[in-house]
Structure formats: structure tokens, C-alpha cells
N, C-alpha and C positions, 0 to 999 in steps of 0.2 A: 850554683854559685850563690853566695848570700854578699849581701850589700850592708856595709855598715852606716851605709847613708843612703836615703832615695833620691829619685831623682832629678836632677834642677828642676823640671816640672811639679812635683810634686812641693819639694821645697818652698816655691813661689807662693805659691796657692795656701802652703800652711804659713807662712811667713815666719819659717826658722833658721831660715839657713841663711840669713841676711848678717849676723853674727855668730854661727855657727856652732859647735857645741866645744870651746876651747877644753880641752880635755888636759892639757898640762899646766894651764894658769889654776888649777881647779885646787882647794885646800888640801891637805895631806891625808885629811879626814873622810875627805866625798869622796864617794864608791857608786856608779853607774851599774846596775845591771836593769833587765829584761827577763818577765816571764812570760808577757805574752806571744812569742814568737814559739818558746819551748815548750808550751801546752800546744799550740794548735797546732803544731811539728805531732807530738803525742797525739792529741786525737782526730788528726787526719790518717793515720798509721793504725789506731785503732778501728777505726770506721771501716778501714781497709781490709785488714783483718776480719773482722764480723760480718760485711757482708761477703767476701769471696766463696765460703763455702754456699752463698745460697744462688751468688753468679754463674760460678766455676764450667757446672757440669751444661749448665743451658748454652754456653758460649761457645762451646768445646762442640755440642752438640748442632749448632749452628752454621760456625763457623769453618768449624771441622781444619784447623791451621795444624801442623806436626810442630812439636817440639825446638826450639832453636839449642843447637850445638855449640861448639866450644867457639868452632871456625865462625856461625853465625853472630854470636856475640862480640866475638872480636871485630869481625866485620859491622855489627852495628854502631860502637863507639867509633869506628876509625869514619864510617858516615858523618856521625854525630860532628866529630871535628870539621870534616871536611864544607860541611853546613855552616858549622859556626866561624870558619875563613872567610867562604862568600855572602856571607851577610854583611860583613864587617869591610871586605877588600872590592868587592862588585857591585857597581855603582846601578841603582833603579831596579836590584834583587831585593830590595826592602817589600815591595809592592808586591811582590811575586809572595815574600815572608806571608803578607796581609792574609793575599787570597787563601795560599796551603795553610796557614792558621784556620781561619775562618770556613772550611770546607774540613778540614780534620774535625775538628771540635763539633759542628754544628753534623756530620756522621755520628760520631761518638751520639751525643744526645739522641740522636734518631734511631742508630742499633739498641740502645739500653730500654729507649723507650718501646721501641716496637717491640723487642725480644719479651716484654715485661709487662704490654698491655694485650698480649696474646694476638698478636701480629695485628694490630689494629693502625693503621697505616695513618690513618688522620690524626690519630692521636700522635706518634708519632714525627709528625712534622713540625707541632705546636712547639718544644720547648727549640728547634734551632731557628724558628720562624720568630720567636722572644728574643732568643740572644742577638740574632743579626740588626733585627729594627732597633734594640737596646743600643748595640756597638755602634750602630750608623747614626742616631739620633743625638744620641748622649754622648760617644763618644769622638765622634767624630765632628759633624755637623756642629754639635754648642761644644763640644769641650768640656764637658761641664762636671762638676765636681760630684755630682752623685754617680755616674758611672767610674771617676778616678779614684773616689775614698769608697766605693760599698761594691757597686756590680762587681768592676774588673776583680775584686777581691775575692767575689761570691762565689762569680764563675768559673775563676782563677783552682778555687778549693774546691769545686762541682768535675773539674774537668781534671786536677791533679787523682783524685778517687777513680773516676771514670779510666784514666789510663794505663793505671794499677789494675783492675782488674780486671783489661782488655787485653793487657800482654801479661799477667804474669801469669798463666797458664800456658805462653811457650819457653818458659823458664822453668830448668828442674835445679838442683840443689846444684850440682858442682858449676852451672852453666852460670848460679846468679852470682858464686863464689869468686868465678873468673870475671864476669860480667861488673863486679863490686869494685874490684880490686885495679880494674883495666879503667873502668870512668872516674874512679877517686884519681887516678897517674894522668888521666886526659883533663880532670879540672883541676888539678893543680899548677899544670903546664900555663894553662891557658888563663888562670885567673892570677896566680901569682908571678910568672915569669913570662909569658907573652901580652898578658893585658885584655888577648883577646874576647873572652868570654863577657869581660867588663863593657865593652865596646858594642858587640854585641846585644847585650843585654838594654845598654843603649837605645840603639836601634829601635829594637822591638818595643821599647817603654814608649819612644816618641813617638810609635804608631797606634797608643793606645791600645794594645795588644793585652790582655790579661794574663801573661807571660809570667808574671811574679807576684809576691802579696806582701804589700806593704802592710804594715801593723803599726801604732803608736806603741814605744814604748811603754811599759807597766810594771811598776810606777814611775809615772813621769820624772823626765831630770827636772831638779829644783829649778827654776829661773829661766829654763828653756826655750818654754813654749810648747807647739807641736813638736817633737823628735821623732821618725821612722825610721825605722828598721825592714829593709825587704829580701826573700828570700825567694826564689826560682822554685817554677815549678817541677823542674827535675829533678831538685832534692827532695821533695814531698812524695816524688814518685818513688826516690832511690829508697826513702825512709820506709814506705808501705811493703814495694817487691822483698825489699828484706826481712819485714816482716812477716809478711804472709808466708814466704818460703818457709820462717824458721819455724814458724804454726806449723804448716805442714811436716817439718820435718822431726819436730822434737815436741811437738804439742801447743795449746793457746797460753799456758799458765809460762811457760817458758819466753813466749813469744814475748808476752807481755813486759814480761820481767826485762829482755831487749831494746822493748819501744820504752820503758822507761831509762835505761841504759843509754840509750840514744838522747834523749830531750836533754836526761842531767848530764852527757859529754855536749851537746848544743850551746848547753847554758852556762859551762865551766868556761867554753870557748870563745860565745859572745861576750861575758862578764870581760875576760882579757880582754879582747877586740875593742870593748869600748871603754876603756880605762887607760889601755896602753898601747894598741898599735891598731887603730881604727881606720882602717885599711878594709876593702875588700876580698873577702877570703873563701877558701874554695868549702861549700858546705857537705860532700860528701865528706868530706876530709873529718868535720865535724861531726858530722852521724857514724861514720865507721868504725873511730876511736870506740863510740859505746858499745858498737854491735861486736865487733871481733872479739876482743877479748872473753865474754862471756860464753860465746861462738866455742872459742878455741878453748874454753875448761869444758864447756859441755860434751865436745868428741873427747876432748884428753877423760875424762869420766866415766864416760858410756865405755874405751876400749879397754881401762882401766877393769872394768867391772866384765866386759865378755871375758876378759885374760884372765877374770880371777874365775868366774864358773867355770873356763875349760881346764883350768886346772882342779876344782873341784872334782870335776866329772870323771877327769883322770888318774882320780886316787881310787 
């Protein structure tokens, strides 16, 4: 889900949203856009990419997980909803959010680290033993604006990569194809026609959770102030597993050409968003505009070109 505003908390603290960003009193002439969100969309997708082949086989080799199937990915979005109900409809499952955040994330750091410092266990435990005194300290206890504008952000993009290339080795090509296609129809539901994701997303922002990455606009609106712009960390994940799959399946040079595919459909998408219907809106929806299309000349090409050697071969 991408936010074309952040949130009242955030707002307060920059002091922009006391009068707001009138976007229809604006001259005929002014044009709003953002490219900071659509570069670090690009090179969190990049990153992603470039490191998986050197994660891939250690984690596989580790973990030793099988493959998730059709039936499994669809079963994991229809979780995914089912999570983002009770967060929003069941009252003091915020707390419960906290802890399985805070116990996911602070694993994640500890597998990557130990797998990577050649099983050295104290090492280790130092980067989720940073995060938690960080979030309890800063974020919690003061409140305080260098964990709401820098860490949550940091850790935000530390832990969008991390998730990426912790499941997208039980993802194969048809599974991410279906898996792609089944969460853009569950965040659209839920961000433009139930609200829920919006709501949600809520939620998890009041608990100072690093759940999302607010960005300043760049280049700032004239007259503004602070403006943000935030984007969930699911899309940063949707944007990498797409990636990395289509590396794997079609090469890097291709991949590439994707994740930039992606940023300039982001950025085609925010540009309207915040010009004319600045609204919260579903961000898969936004990255798979760029990927599919390109997706679908590249098979339409490849069968193109087997069709024409077997008929080669058959003269």
C-alpha cells in the first residue's frame, strides 16, 4: 500500500499538514511530482537482486524449506488478508502486532547475521540486540524524531531486502506469477474499496513499528514545507521477488530493464496521485503496471523465436 500522505504523527512533528497540500486551489501551471520514493523503490529491487545469488544457495542450504506451490501462495495471501482484518477489527491484537514484528525482524537479522559470520552466534545477536534497545528507547519510551525520520526508515529498508531474500527462494517463476497477480487483487480490495489496509497500516504506524518508509518529497512542493510521501514495506518486497525471479528467469540485464519499468510505472502513478486524486492507493498495483507488460513481450518473444527454429529444423 503506498500512502499519499503520512501519518497524523508524522505530519505534527513536520508541521505540514496544519494546512495541507491544497492540490486543486494550486495554479494551472504547478505540477507536483516525486522521485525520491521511485529511486529507492529502484534501488532497494536492485540491491535485491545483486545480493540473492550470493544468499540463495547458503539459505536453501541451511534452511533446507521446499518450494511453495500454487495452493501455498494462494493460501499465503488469503493469511495476509485474514491478518490485516484482525489487526484493524480486534481490539488489544495491536500488542500481539508489536511483539510478532519485533521477534520476526530481530530472527531475520540474527539468521542473516549468523549464516554470514560463519555461525558465530555472538555476533549474531548484536544487530537484533541494536534494533530492539533502538525501538524501545527512541521509539517508544521518547518518541523521538530520530528513530520516526531515520531508524524506522533505515530498518524499514534493512529488513524489506532481508525478506526478499529469505522467501524468494520458495518462490519459482509460475508461483510468483500467481502469487503477483492474487496480492495486486487483495491490495486493491483492501486499499481502495474496504479501507482496510489504510486502517491497518494505521495501526502499525502508531506503534512506531518500521512497517513503512516515509520519504520527503524530491523536489519539494513550492510553499509547503515538509511533504511525505510513505510506502509499505510489502511493496518493496513485491518489487524485489519480482525482480529477482525475472533475473533468474530471463537473466540480470533483463531484470534490470523491469526494475526500471517498475519505478517509471511508480512514478507515472504517484505524479497523478498527487496532482489529482491524492488518495491512498494500492502500490502493487503500481509496480505491476511496469513489470507485466515487458513480462509478457518477453515470453510473447522467446515462443515467437522457439516457433521459428522448429520450423527451421523442419525444412
Amino acid at each position: 500500500m503506498t500512502s499519499k500522505q503520512a501519518s497524523n504523527r508524522l505530519g505534527q512533528k513536520s508541521g505540514c499538514w496544519d494546512k495541507g497540500i491544497n492540490l486543486r486551489s494550486c495554479n494551472v501551471g504547478c505540477m507536483y511530482f516525486d522521485i525520491m520514493m521511485p529511486l529507492t523503490l529502484f534501488a532497494v529491487t536492485l540491491v535485491s537482486m545483486f545480493l540473492n545469488p550470493k544468499t540463495e544457495d547458503k539459505l536453501k542450504q541451511n534452511l533446507q524449506e521446499r518450494p511453495m506451490g500454487v495452493r501455498d501462495a494462494a493460501l499465503l495471501v488469503g493469511l495476509m488478508s485474514v491478518m490485516i482484518f484482525l489487526i484493524v477489527f480486534v481490539r488489544d491484537i495491536s500488542y500481539i502486532l508489536m511483539v510478532l514484528y519485533l521477534f520476526a525482524y530481530s530472527m531475520l537479522l540474527f539468521t542473516f547475521t549468523y549464516l554470514f559470520s560463519k555461525s558465530r552466534w555472538y555476533l549474531g545477536i548484536l544487530p537484533p540486540a541494536v534494533f530492539i534497545l533502538l525501538y524501545v528507547f527512541l521509539g517508544v519510551v521518547q518518541d523521538n524524531y530520530l528513530w520516526t525520520y531515520y531508524f524506522a526508515n533505515i530498518f524499514g529498508l534493512v529488513f524489506a531486502v532481508l525478506i526478499t531474500l529469505y522467501l524468494v527462494g520458495l518462490f519459482t517463476w509460475k508461483t510468483t506469477a500467481i502469487f503477483g497477480v492474487l496480492l495486486t487483487v487483495m491490495d486493491i480490495i483492501l486499499v481502495l474499496v474496504t479501507k482496510t489496509m489504510v486502517q491497518a497500516a494505521k495501526v502499525a504506524v502508531s506503534l512506531n513499528l518500521p512497517v513503512m518508509v516515509s520519504l520527503p518529497l524530491i523536489p519539494p512542493a513550492s510553499g509547503l514545507g515538509v511533504s511525505m510521501i510513505s510506502l509499505g514495506l510489502g511493496d518493496f518486497f513485491f518489487a524485489g521477488l519480482l525482480g529477482v525471479q525475472t533475473s533468474k528467469k530471463y537473466g540480470k540485464k533483463f531484470a534490470i530493464m523491469c526494475a526500471v519499468a517498475m519505478s517509471v510505472s511508480f512514478f507515472i502513478f504517484e505524479t497523478i496521485l498527487l496532482n489529482y486524486w491524492r488518495i491512498p492507493f494500492a502500490g502493487t498495483l503500481m509496480i505491476i503496471c511496469g513489470w507485466a507488460p515487458l513480462v509478457i513481450w518477453k515470453q510473447w518473444s522467446v515462443r515467437k523465436s522457439s516457433g521459428s527454429e522448429l520450423r527451421v529444423s523442419a525444412v
